[in-house]
C-alpha positions as CSV (number, residue, x, y, z in Angstrom):
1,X,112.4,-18.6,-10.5
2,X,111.2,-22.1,-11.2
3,X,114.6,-22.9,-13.4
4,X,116.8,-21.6,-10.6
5,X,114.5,-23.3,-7.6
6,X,115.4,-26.2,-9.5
7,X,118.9,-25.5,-9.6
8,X,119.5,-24.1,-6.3
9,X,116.9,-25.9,-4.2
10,X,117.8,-24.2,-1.0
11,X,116.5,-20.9,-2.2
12,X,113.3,-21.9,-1.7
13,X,113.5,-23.1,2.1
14,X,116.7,-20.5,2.7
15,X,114.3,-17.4,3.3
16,X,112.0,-19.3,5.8
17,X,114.4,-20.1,8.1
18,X,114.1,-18.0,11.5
19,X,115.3,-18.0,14.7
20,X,112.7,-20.5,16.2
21,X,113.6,-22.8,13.3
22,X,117.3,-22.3,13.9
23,X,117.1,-23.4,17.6
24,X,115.3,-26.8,16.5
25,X,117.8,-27.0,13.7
26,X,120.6,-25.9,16.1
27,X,119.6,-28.8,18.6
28,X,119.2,-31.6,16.5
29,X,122.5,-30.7,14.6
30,X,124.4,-31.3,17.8
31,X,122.5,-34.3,17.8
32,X,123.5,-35.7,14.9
33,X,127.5,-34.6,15.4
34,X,127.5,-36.6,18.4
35,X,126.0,-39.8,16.6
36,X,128.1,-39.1,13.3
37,X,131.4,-39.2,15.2
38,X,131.6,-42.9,16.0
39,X,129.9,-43.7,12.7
40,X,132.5,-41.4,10.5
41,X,135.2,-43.3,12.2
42,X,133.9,-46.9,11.9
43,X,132.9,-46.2,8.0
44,X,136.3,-45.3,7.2
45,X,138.0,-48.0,8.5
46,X,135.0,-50.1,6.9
47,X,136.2,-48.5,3.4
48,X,140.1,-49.1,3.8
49,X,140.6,-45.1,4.9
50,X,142.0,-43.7,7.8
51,X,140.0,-42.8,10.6
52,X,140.1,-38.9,10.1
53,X,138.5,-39.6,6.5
54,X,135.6,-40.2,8.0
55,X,134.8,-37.3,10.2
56,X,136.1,-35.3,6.6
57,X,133.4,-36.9,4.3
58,X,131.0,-36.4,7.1
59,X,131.7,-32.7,7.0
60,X,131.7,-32.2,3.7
61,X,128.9,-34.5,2.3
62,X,125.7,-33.9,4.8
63,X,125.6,-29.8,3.5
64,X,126.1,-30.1,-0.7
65,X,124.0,-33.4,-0.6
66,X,121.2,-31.2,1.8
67,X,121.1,-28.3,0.2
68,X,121.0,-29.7,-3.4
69,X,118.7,-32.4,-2.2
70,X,114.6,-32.0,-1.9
71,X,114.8,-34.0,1.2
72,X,114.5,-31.4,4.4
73,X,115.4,-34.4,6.8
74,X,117.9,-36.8,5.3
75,X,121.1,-37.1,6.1
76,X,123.8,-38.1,3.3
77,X,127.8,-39.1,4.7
78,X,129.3,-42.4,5.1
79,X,127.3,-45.2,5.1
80,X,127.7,-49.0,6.1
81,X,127.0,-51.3,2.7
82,X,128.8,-47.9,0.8
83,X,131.9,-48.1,2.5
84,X,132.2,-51.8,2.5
85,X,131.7,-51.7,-1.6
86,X,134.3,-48.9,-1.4
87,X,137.0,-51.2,-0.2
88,X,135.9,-54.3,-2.0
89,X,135.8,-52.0,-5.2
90,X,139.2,-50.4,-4.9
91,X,141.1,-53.2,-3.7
92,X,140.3,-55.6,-6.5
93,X,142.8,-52.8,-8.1
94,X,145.1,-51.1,-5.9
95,X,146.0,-52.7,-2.9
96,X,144.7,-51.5,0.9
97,X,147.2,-49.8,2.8
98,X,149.3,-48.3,-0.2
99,X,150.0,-44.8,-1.3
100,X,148.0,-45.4,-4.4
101,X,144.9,-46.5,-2.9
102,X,143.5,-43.0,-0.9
103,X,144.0,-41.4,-4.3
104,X,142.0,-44.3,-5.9
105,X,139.2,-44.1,-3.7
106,X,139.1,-40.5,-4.8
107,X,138.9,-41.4,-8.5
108,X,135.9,-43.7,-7.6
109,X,134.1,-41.4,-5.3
110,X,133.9,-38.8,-8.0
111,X,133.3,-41.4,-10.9
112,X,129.9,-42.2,-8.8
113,X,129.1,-38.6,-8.4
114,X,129.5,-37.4,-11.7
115,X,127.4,-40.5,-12.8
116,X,125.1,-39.8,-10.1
117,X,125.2,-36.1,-11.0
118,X,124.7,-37.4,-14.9
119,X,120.9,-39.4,-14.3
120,X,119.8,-36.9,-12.5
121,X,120.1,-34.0,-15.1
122,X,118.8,-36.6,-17.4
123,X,115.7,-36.6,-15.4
124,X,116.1,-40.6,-14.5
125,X,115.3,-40.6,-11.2
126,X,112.8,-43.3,-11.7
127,X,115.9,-45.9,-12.5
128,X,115.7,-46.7,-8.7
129,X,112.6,-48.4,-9.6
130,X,113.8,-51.3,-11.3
131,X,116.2,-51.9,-8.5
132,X,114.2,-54.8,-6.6
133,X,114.3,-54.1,-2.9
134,X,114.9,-57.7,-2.7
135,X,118.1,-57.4,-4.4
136,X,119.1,-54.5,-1.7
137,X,118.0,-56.1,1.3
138,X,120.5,-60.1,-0.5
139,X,123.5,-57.7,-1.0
140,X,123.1,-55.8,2.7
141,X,122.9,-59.2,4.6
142,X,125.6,-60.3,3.0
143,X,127.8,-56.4,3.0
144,X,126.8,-57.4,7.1
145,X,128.8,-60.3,7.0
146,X,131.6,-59.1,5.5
147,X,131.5,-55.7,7.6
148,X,131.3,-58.1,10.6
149,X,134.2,-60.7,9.2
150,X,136.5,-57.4,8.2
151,X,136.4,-56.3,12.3
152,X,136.3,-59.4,14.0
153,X,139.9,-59.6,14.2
154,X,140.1,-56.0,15.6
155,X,137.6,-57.3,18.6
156,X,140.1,-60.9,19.5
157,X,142.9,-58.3,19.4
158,X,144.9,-59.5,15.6
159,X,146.6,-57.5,12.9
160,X,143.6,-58.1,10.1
161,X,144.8,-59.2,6.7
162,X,144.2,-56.9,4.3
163,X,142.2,-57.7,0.4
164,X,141.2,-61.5,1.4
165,X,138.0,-63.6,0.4
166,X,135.4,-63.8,2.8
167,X,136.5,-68.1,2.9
168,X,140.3,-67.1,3.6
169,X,139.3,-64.3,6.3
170,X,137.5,-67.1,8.1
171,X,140.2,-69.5,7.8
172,X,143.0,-67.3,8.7
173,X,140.4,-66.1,11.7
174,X,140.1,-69.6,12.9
175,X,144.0,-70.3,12.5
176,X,144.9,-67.5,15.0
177,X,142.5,-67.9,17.5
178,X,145.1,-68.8,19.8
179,X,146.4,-65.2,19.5
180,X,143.3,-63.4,20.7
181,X,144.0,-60.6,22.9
182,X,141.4,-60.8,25.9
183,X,141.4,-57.5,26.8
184,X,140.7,-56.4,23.4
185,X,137.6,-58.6,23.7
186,X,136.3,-57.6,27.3
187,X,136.3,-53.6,25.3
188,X,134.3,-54.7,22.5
189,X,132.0,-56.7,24.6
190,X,131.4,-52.9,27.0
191,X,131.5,-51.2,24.2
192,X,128.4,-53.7,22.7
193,X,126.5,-53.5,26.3
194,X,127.1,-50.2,26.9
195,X,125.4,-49.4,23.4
196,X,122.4,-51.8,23.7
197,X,122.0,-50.5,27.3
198,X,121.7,-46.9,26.3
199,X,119.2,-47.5,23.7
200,X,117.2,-49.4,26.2
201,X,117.2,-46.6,28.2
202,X,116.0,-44.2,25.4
203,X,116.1,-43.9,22.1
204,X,117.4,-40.4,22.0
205,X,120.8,-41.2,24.1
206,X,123.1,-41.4,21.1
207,X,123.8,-44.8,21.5
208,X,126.7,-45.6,19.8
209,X,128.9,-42.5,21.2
210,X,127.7,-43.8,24.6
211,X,129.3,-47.3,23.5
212,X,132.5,-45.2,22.5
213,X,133.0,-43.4,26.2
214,X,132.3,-46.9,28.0
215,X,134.9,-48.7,25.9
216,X,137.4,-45.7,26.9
217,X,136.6,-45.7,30.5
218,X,137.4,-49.3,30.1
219,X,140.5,-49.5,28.3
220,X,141.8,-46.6,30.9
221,X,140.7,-48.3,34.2
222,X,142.9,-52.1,32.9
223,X,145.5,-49.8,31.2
224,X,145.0,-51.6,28.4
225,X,147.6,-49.5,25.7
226,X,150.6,-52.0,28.4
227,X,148.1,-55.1,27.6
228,X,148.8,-54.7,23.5
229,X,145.4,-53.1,23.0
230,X,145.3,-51.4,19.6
231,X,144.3,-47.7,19.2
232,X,142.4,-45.9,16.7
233,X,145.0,-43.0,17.0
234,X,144.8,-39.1,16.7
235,X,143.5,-37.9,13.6
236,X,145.5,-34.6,12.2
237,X,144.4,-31.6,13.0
238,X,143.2,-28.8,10.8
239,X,140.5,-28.7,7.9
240,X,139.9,-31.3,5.6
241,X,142.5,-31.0,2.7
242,X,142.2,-30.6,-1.0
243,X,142.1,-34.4,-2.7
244,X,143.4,-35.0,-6.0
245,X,141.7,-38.2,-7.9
246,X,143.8,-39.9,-9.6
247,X,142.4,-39.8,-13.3
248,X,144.6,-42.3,-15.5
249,X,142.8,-43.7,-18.4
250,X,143.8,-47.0,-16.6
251,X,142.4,-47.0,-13.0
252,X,139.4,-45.4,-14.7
253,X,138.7,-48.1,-16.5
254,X,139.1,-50.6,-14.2
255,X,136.6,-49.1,-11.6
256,X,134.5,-48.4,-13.9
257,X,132.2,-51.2,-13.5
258,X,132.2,-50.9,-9.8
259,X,131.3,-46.9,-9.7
260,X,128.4,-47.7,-12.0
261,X,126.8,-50.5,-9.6
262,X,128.0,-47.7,-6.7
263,X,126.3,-44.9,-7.7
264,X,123.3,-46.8,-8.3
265,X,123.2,-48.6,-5.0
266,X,124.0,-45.0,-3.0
267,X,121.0,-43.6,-5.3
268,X,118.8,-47.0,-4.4
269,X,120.0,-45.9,-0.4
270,X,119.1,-42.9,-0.7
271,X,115.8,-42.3,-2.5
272,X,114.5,-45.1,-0.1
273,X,115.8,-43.6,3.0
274,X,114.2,-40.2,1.8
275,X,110.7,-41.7,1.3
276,X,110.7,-43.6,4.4
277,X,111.9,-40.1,6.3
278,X,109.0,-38.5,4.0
279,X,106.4,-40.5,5.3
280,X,106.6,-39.5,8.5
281,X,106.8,-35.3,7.6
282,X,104.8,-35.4,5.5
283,X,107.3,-34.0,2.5
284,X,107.0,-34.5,-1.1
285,X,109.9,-35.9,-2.6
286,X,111.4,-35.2,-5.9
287,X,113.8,-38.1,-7.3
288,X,115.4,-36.6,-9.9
289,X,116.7,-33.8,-7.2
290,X,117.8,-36.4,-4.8
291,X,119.4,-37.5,-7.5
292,X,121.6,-34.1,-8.5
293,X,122.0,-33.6,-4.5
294,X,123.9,-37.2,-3.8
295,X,125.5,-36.3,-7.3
296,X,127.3,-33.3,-6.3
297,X,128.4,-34.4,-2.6
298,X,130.1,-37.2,-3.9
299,X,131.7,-35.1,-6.9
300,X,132.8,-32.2,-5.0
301,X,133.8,-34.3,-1.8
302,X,136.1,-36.5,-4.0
303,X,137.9,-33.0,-3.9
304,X,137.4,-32.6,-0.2
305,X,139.4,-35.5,1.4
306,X,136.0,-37.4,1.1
307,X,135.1,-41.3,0.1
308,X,131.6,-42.2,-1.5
309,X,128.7,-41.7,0.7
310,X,124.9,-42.1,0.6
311,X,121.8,-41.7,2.7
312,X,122.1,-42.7,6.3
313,X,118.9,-44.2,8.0
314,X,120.0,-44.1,11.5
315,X,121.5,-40.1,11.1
316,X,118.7,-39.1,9.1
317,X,116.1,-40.7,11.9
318,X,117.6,-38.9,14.6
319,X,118.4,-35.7,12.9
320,X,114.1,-35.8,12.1
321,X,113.4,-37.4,16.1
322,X,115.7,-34.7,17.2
323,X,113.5,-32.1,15.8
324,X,115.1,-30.6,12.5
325,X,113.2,-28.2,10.3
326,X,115.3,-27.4,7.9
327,X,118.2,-28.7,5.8
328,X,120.2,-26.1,8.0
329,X,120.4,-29.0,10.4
330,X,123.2,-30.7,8.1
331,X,124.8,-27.6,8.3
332,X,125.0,-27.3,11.5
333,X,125.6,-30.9,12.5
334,X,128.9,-30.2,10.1
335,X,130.1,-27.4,12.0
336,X,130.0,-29.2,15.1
337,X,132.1,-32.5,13.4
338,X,134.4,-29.5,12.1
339,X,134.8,-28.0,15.4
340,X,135.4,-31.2,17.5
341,X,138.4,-32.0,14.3
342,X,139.7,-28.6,15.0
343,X,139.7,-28.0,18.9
344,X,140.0,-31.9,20.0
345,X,141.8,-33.8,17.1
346,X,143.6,-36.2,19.8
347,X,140.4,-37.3,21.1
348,X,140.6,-40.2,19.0
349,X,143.8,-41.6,20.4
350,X,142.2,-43.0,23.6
351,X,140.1,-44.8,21.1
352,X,140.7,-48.6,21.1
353,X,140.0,-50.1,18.0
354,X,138.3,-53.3,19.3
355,X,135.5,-50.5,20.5
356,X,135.4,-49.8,16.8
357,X,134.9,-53.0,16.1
358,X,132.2,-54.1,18.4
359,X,130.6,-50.8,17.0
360,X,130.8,-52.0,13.8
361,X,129.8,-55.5,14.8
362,X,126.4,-53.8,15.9
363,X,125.8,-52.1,12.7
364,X,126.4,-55.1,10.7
365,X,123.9,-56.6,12.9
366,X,121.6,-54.0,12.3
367,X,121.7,-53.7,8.6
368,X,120.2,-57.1,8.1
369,X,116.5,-56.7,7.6
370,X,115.2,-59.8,9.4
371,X,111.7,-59.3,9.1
372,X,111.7,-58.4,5.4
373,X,114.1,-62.1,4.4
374,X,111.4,-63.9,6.8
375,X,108.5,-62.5,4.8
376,X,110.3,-63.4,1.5
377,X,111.7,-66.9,2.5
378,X,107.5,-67.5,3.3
379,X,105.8,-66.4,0.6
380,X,107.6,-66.2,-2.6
381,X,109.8,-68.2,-4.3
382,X,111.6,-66.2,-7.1
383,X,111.8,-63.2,-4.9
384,X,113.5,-66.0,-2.3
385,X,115.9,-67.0,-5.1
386,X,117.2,-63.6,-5.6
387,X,117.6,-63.0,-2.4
388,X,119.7,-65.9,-2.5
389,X,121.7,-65.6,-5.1
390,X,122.6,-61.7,-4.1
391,X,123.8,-62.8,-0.7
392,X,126.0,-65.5,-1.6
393,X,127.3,-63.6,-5.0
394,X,127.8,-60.9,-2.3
395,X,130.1,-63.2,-0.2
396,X,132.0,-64.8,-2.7
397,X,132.2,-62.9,-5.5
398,X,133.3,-59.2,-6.5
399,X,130.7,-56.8,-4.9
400,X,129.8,-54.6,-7.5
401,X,129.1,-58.0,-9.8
402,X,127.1,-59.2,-6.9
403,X,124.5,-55.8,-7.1
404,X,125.2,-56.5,-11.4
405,X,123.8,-60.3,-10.6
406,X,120.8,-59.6,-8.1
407,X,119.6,-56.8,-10.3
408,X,119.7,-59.1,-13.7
409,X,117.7,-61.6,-11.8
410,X,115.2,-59.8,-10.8
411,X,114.7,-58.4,-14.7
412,X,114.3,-61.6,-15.3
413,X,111.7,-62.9,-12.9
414,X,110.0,-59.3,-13.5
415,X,109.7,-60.5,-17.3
416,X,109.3,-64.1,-16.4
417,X,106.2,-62.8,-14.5
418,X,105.0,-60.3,-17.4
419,X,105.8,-62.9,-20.3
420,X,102.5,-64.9,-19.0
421,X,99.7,-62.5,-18.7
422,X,96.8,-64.6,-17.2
423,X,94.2,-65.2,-19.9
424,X,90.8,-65.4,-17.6
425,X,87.4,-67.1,-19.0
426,X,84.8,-64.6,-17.6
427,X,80.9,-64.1,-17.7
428,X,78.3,-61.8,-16.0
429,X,78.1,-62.3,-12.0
430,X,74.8,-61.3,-12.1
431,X,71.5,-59.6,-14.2
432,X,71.7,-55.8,-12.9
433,X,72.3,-52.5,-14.9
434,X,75.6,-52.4,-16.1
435,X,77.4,-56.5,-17.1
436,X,79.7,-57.3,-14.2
437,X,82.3,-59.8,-15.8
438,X,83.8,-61.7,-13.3
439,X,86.1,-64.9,-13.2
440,X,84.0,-68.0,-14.2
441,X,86.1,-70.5,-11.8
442,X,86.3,-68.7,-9.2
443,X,82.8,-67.3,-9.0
444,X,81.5,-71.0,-10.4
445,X,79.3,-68.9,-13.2
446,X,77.6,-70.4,-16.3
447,X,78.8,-69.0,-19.8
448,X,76.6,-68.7,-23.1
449,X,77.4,-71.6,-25.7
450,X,78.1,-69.1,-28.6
451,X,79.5,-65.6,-27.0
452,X,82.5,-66.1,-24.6
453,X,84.6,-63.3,-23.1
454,X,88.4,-63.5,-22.1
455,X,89.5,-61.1,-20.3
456,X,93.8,-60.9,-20.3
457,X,95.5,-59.6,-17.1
458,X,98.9,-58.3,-18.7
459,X,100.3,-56.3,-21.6
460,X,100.6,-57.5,-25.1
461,X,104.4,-57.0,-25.9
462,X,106.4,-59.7,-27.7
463,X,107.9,-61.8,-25.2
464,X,104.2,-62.4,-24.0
465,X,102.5,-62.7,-27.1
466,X,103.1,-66.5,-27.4
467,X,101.8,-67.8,-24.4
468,X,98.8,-65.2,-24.9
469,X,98.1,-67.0,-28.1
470,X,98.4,-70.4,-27.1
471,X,96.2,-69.5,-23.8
472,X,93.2,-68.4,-26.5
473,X,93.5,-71.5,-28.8
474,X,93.4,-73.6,-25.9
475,X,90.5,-71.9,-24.8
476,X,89.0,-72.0,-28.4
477,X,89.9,-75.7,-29.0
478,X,87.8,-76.5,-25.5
479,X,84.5,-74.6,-27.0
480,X,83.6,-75.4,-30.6
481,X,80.9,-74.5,-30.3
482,X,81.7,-70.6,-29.5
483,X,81.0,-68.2,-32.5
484,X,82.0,-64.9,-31.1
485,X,84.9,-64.1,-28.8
486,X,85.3,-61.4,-26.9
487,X,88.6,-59.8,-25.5
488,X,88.1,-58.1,-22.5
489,X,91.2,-55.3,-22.7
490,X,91.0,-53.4,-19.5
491,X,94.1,-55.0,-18.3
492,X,95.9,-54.3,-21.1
493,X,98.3,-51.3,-20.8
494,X,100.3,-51.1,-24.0
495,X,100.4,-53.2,-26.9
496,X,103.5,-53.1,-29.0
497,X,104.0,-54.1,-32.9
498,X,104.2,-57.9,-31.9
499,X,101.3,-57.9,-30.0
500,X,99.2,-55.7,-32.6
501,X,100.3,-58.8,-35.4
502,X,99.3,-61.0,-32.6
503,X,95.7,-59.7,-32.7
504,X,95.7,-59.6,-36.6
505,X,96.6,-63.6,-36.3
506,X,93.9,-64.3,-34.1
507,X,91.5,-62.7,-35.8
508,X,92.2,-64.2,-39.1
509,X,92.5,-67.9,-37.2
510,X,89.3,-67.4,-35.5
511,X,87.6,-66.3,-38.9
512,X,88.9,-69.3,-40.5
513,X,87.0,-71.4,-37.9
514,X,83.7,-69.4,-38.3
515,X,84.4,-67.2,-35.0
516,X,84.0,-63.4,-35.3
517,X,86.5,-61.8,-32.7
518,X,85.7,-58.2,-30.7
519,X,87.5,-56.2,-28.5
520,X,86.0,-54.2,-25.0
521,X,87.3,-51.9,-22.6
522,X,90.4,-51.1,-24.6
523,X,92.2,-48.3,-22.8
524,X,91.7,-45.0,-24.9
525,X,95.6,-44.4,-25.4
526,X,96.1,-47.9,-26.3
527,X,93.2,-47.6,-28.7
528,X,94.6,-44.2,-30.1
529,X,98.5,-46.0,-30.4
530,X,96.8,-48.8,-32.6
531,X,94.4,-46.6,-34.6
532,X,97.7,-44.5,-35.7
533,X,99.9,-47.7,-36.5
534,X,97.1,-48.3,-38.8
535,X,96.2,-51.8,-36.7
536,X,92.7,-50.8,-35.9
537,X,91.7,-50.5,-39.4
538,X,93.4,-53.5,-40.0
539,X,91.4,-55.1,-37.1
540,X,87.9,-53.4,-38.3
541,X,86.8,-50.2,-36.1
542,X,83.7,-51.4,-35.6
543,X,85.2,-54.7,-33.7
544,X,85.9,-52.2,-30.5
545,X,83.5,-51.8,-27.8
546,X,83.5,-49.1,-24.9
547,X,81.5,-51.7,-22.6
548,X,80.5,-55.6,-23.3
549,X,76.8,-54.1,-22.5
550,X,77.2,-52.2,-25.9
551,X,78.9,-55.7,-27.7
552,X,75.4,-57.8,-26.4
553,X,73.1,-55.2,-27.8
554,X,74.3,-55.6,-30.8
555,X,74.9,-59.4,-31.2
556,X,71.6,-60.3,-29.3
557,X,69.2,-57.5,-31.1
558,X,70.4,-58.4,-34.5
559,X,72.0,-62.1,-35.9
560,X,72.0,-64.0,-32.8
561,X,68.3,-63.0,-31.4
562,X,67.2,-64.1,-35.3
563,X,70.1,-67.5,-35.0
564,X,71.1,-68.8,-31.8
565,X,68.8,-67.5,-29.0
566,X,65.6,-68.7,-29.9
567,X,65.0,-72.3,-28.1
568,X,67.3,-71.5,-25.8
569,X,66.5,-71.8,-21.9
570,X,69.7,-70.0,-20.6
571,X,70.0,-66.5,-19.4
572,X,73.6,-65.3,-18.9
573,X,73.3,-61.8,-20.0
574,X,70.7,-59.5,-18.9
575,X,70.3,-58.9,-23.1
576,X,69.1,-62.5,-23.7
577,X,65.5,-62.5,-25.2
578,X,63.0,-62.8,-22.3
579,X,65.4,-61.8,-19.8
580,X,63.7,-58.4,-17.8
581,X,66.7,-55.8,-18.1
C-alpha cells in the first residue's frame, strides 16, 4: 500500500472525498476556470502558441500534475516566466509563426517532463535547493520585461515582430510610434482599470476575467473591429487534439540545453509555490512527489496539444481562498475550461488583443518581487550581484543561459562564502558549572597565556582548508607564548580527506614549535568518519574531548598545575588552582 500510495498518490485522498467536500471543491473549481481563462489565453500568446493552446494545456495539466502531485492546493498550467522561456527557447531554433514551431514546442514540453519525471524517480527533489531564490526572483524581473516589451505593441495597436532582441524590440517600438492605434490603447488602458478596480473592490472578484468583459464592452460600444482593432479570434472547437513532438536527433539536441534549465526552473516554481500554499493549510509536502506530478503533466500534455507549464501562484491562491479541499478541485476547474471550449468556442473572437496585452502588461508587473530586490539591493552585496547579473543576462542573452549564469554564480558565492570558515579566538564568559566559550572580541574577555581555544565556524573540505590554516598560524604567530591549542569543533560538520591532512599538518607544525594540539566538541559522525579513515589514530585518540571542561581537568590537574599555574594571578577557567568551582 505504501509502494502504490507513492505511485498513485490520489488513492490516498480519493476515498475521503464526500459530498460536503465536493461542494467546496465544486465552488472553488469554478473559481479557478473563470481566472484560468484570461490567463490560458495570455500565456499562449506569451509562448509563441495560439490562443486555444492555452485553455488546452490548462485542461490537461491542472489534473495529471494534481493528482500525481502531494500538494492538495496547487495549481500547475501555464505560467508567466514558463511561457516566456518557452518562446525564447524554441525560437533560437525554429522560427515563431511556422509550421515547425507548434511541433517543436511539443518536443521541448516533453523533453522537460521526462527530465522532470527523471529527478523525481531519482529521489532529487532537494536539487531545488541549490537554486538561489535570488537567481529566481533576477531572471523573473527580467522574463517581466520582456513579457511586457513582447505585448506592448499589441496595446499601441502594431503587428509585433516576431524572434527579436529585447534592444531591437525597443528600437523597432520607438520607430513606429507614429503608427499607434488609439483605440487599441484606450482598451488596454479599461482593460488595466477595470482589473485594478475589481481587485480593490475584493480580492475574490476574479480580477483579470473582469478586465476581459470591460475591454469587450469597450471595444463593442466604439466598434472598434471598423477602427483596425486586432482580435484574439475564435479558438476551434472540440477537445484538445492528439500532439505529435517532433523527435529528430537534431531539434533534440539543440533544445536540449534549454529543457534542462526549463524543467528545473518549472520544478524551482513549483516546489516554492507548494510551500508557500503549505504554510497556510497546514500540509506536509513531499518534493520528490512534486517532482513526479509536474513530471508527468508536462510529459503526457506534450501529447495533449499542451506547452510546458509549472505551478501558478495566483490560481493556486484562489483555488486555496476559494475553499478547495481536495485535489478534485483541479479536476473540476478542468471540466469547466473543457466545457466553456466545447459549448462557447467563439467567445474569444470579441476578444481584442490589446485587452490581452494590457492583461499581460499587469502580470509582468506583478511578477517582479519588489520588496524581495529592495531587501537585497540593502543588505548584501554578492546576493545583489547575482541578482544583477541574472536580470541583465536575462535581457540580453539567451534565457535558458541566463537561469545557467545566475545559478553558477550563486555556487560560487555559496563556496566563496564556505571557502573562509571564520576561525574565532574564544575563552570562558564566566566561572559557573559547565565552561561557556564565547567570542573574546566581542565579549572583551581575558585568555590564559598558555591554553588558547579556537573555535572554527565552517566545514573543513579542501577549498577551505587553506585559509583555515593560515587563520591558525596567524593566530599562533600572535601568541608564542601558547603551549596548548585547542580546536573547538562544534561548528564543524564534515571534514573531508583534505581537511583530515590539514589537521595532521597542524598538528605536526604546532609540535615542532612545542604546542600540543586537542580537539573538543567534535560532532560524533564526524568523529566516527575520521576514526574509520584511520585519521584519528593518526591524530592520537586521546587528543579528542567531549567538553573543554574535560580538556582543563586534565591539563590543569596534571603538567600545567605542576608547570605553568603556580605564580600565576589569573583565573580564566573555573579549573585554575585557587579558583572555587
Amino acid at each position: 500500500m505504501n509502494v502504490l500510495s507513492k505511485l498513485f498518490p490520489f488513492i490516498i485522498w480519493l476515498p475521503r472525498v464526500n459530498a460536503s467536500t465536493f461542494m467546496s471543491d465544486l465552488m472553488a473549481g469554478l473559481t479557478g476556470a473563470v481566472v484560468v481563462l484570461p490567463q490560458g489565453i495570455a500565456y499562449a500568446l506569451i509562448a509563441g502558441m495560439p490562443a486555444e493552446y492555452g485553455l488546452y494545456t490548462a485542461i490537461v495539466v491542472p489534473v495529471l500534475a494534481s493528482f500525481f502531485g502531494s500538494s492538495k492546493h496547487m495549481i500547475t498550467g501555464p505560467a508567466a516566466a514558463i511561457s516566456i522561456v518557452v518562446m525564447g527557447v524554441v525560437s533560437n531554433v525554429v522560427s515563431p509563426g511556422s509550421p515547425e514551431f507548434i511541433a517543436s514546442v511539443f518536443t521541448l514540453t516533453l523533453m522537460v517532463g521526462l527530465i522532470q519525471l527523471a529527478l523525481g524517480l531519482a529521489r532529487m527533489g532537494g536539487l531545488v535547493n541549490f537554486i538561489s531564490h535570488t537567481v529566481v526572483i533576477g531572471f523573473t524581473s527580467g522574463a517581466a520585461l520582456l513579457i511586457a516589451t513582447s505585448q506592448l505593441p499589441h496595446v499601441i495597436g502594431i503587428h509585433p515582430d516576431r524572434n527579436q532582441s529585447f534592444v531591437d524590440a525597443w528600437v523597432g517600438l520607438l520607430e513606429r510610434l507614429p503608427e499607434t492605434n488609439y483605440w487599441s490603447v484606450l482598451i488596454a488602458l479599461a482593460t488595466i482599470a477595470a482589473t485594478l478596480v475589481s481587485k480593490r473592490i475584493s480580492s475574490r472578484l476574479p480580477a483579470m476575467f473582469v478586465g476581459m468583459l470591460a475591454a469587450m464592452l469597450v471595444a463593442w460600444l466604439v466598434d472598434a473591429a471598423d477602427k483596425g482593432v486586432a482580435f484574439v479570434g475564435a479558438v476551434p472547437t472540440g477537445l484538445p487534439g492528439l500532439s505529435i513532438p517532433n523527435l529528430s536527433f537534431g531539434l533534440i539536441s539543440d533544445l536540449f540545453p534549454g529543457a534542462f534549465a526549463l524543467a528545473i526552473l518549472g520544478l524551482v516554481e513549483a516546489v516554492s509555490i507548494a510551500r508557500a500554499i503549505s504554510l497556510k493549510s497546514g500540509q506536509r509536502i513531499v518534493g520528490n512527489q512534486e517532482f513526479i506530478g509536474q513530471g508527468l503533466a508536462n510529459t503526457l500534455g506534450s501529447f495533449c496539444s499542451s506547452f510546458a507549464s509549472s505551478g501558478s501562484f495566483t490560481r493556486s491562491g484562489v483555488n486555496f481562498d476559494a475553499g478547495a479541499k481536495t485535489p478534485m478541485a483541479a479536476l473540476l476547474a478542468s471540466v469547466f475550461v473543457l466545457l466553456i471550449v466545447l459549448l462557447m468556442p467563439g467567445m474569444t473572437a470579441y476578444l481584442p488583443l490589446p485587452a490581452m496585452g494590457g492583461a499581460v502588461l499587469l502580470i509582468a508587473w506583478n511578477l517582479i518581487d519588489f520588496h524581495h530586490i529592495k531587501a537585497i539591493l540593502r543588505f548584501n552585496r554578492s546576493e545583489t550581484i547575482v541578482l544583477l547579473t541574472t536580470f541583465t543576462a536575462t535581457l540580453f542573452v539567451q534565457l535558458e543561459f541566463a537561469i545557467y549564469l545566475g545559478v553558477i554564480l550563486s555556487m560560487i558565492g555559496y563556496l566563496k562564502r564556505t571557502s573562509k570558515p571564520k576561525v574565532i579566538a574564544v575563552a570562558p564568559r564566566s566561572l559557573e558549572t559547565s565552561t561557556d566559550l564565547r567570542n573574546v572580541t566581542r565579549f572583551s574577555l581575558m585568555q590564559c597565556p598558555t591554553i588558547r581555544f579556537l573555535r572554527i565556524d565552517g566545514s573543513l573540505f579542501f577549498g577551505a582548508v587553506d585559509n583555515v590554516l593560515d587563520e591558525i598560524e596567524k593566530f599562533r604567530a600572535s601568541v608564542p607564548e601558547c603551549t596548548h591549542l585547542a580546536i573547538c569543533c562544534s561548528g564543524i560538520n564534515f571534514i573531508d580527506l583534505a581537511g583530515a591532512q590539514m589537521l595532521l599538518d597542524l598538528k605536526r607544525r604546532l609540535q615542532e614549535q612545542g604546542c600540543r594540539l586537542s580537539f573538543v566538541q567534535l560532532k560524533n559522525t564526524v568523529f566516527d568518519e575520521l576514526r574509520a579513515s584511520g585519521v584519528v589514530d593518526l591524530l592520537e585518540e586521546g587528543a579528542f574531548y567531549q567538553t573543554p571542561d574535560e580538556l582543563l581537568e586534565e591539563l590543569i590537574d596534571s603538567e600545567f598545575k605542576r608547570q605553568q599555574c603556580e605564580g600565576c594571578a589569573m583565573r580564566i577557567f573555573k579549573q585554575c588552582p585557587g579558583t572555587d568551582a
